[in-house]
C-alpha positions as CSV (number, residue, x, y, z in Angstrom):
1,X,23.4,-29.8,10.4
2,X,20.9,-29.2,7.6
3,X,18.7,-25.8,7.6
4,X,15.2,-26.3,9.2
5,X,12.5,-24.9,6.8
6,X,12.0,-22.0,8.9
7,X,15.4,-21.0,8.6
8,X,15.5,-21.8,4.9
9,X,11.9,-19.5,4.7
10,X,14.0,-17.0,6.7
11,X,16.8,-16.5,5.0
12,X,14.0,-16.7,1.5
13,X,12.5,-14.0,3.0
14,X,15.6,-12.0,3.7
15,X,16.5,-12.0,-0.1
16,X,13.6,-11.2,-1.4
17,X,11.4,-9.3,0.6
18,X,12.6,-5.9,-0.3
19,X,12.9,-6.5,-3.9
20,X,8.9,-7.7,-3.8
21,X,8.1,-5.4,-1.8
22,X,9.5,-2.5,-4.3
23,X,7.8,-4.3,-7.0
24,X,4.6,-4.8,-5.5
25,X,4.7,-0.8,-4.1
26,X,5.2,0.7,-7.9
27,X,1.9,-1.4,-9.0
28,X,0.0,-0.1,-5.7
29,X,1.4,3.0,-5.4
30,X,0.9,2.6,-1.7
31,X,3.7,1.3,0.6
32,X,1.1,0.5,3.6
33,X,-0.9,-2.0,1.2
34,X,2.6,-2.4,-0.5
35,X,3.7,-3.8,2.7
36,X,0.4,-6.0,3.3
37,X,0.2,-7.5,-0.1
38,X,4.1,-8.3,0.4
39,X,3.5,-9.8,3.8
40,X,-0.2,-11.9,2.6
41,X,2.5,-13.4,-0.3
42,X,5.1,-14.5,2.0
43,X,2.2,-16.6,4.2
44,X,0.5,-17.9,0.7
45,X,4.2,-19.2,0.6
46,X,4.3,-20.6,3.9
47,X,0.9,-21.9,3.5
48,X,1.5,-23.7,0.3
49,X,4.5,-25.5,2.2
50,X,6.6,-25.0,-0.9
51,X,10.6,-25.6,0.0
52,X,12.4,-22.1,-0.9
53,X,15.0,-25.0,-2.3
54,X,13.1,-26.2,-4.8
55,X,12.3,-23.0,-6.9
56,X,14.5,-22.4,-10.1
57,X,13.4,-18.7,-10.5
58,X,11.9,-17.4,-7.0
59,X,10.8,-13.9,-7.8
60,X,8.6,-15.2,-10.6
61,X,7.0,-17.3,-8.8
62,X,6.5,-14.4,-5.9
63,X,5.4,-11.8,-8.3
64,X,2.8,-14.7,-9.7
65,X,1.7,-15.0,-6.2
66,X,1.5,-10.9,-5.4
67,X,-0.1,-10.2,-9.0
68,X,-3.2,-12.9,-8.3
69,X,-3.7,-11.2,-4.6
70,X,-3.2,-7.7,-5.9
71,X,-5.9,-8.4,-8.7
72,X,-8.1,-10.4,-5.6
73,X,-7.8,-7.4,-4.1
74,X,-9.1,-5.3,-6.5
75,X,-12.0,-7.2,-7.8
76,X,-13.0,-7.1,-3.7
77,X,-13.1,-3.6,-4.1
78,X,-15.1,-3.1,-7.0
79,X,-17.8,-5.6,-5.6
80,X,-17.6,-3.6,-2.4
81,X,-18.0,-0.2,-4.4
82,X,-20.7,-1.8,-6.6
83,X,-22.7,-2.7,-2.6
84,X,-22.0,0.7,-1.4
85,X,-23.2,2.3,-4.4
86,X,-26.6,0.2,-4.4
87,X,-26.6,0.9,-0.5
88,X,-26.3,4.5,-1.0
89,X,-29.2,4.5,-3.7
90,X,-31.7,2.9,-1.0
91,X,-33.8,5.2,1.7
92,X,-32.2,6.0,4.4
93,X,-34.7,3.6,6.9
94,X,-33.7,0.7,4.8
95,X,-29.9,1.3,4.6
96,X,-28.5,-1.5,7.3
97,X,-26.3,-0.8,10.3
98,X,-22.9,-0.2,9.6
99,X,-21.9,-3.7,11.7
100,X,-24.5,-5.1,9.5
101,X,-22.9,-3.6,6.4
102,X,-19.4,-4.9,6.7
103,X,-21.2,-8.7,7.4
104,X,-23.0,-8.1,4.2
105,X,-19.9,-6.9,2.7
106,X,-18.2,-9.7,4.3
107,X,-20.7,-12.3,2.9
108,X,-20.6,-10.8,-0.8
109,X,-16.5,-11.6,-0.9
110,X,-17.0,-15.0,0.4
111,X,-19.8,-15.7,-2.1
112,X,-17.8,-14.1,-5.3
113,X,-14.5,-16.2,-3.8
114,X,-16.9,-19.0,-4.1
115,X,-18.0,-18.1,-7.6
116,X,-14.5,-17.9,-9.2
117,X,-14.0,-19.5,-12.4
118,X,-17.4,-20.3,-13.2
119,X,-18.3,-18.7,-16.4
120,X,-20.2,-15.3,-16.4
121,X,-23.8,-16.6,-17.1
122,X,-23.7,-18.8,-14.6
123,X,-22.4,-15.9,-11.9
124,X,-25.2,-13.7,-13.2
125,X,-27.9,-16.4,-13.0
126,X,-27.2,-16.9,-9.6
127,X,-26.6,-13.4,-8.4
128,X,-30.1,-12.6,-9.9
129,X,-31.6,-15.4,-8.0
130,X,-30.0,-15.0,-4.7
131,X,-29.9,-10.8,-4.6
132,X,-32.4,-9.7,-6.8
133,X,-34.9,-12.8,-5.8
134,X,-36.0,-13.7,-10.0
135,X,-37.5,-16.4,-10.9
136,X,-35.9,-18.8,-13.1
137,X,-38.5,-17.9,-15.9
138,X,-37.0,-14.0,-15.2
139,X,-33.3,-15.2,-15.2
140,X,-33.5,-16.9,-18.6
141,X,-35.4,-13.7,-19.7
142,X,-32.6,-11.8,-19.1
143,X,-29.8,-14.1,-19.9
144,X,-31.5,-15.1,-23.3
145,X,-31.3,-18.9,-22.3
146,X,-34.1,-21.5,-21.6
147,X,-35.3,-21.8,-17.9
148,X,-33.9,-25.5,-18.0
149,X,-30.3,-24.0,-18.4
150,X,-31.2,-21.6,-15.9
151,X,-31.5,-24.6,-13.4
152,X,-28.1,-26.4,-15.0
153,X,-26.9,-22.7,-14.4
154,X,-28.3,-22.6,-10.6
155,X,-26.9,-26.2,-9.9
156,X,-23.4,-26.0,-10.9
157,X,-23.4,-22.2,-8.9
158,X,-24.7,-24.3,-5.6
159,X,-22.5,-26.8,-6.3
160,X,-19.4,-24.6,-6.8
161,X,-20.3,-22.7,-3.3
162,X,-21.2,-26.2,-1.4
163,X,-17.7,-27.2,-2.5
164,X,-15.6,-24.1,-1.8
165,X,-13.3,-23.9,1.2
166,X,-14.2,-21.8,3.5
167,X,-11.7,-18.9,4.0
168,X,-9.0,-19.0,7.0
């Protein structure tokens, strides 16, 4: 009888999920987010419905998978530091709640997600028109461009967000 894929994903997992998970710990430094990261691979695996079978060199393409989450990971952190730090800067009556904080913070991930792979000027024109509330005349400004490729800039941003799966 021929192995079901969750017994061929089983038995993947079984020879390889300690050796990711020591290679993933000694660029964390951190077995608990070690663990996670190692764990988050093996569903982008299962969610990708790839056949174990079918890969000629499996830890390569693991590690590919664990080095794009681990750098996900950290560019979510630095855009959360980056919030915090522009939180902590405001008075303290205008700070929002903390449930209110993590939806903001929440938002801001989906939003850069959304953004990823469009070129920097075009991140920066929109992130200075949705946060920051310029004008296109005040984008271009401060981007050194004409207010018409502000608007090219603002349409392929909406665009790229309109289009952009939502996350699971």
């Amino acid at each position: 009888m021929p192995d079901s894929p969750s017994s061929k994903l089983g038995f993947f997992f079984s020879d390889h999920h300690r050796w990711l998970l020591q290679h993933v710990q000694r660029r964390l430094n951190n077995r608990a987010d070690a663990e996670d990261m190692a764990a988050e691979t093996f569903c982008q695996l299962l969610a990708s419905r790839t056949d174990p079978d079918t890969l000629e060199q499996p830890r390569a393409y693991l590690s590919t998978i664990a080095r794009r989450l681990i750098f996900d990971r950290q560019r979510r952190r630095r855009l959360e530091l980056a919030y915090l730090e522009r939180l902590a800067a405001l008075p303290e009556r205008f700070a929002p709640s903390p449930e209110d904080t993590s939806l903001l913070l929440e938002a801001l991930v989906t939003i850069d997600r959304s953004l990823a792979g469009l070129p920097l000027a075009v991140k920066k024109a929109f992130l200075y028109s949705q946060l920051d509330g310029l004008s296109h005349v005040e984008i271009a400004r401060r981007l050194g461009v004409s207010e018409r490729t502000v608007g090219r800039y603002m349409t392929q941003a909406l665009r790229q967000c309109y289009l952009a799966e939502p996350a699971p």
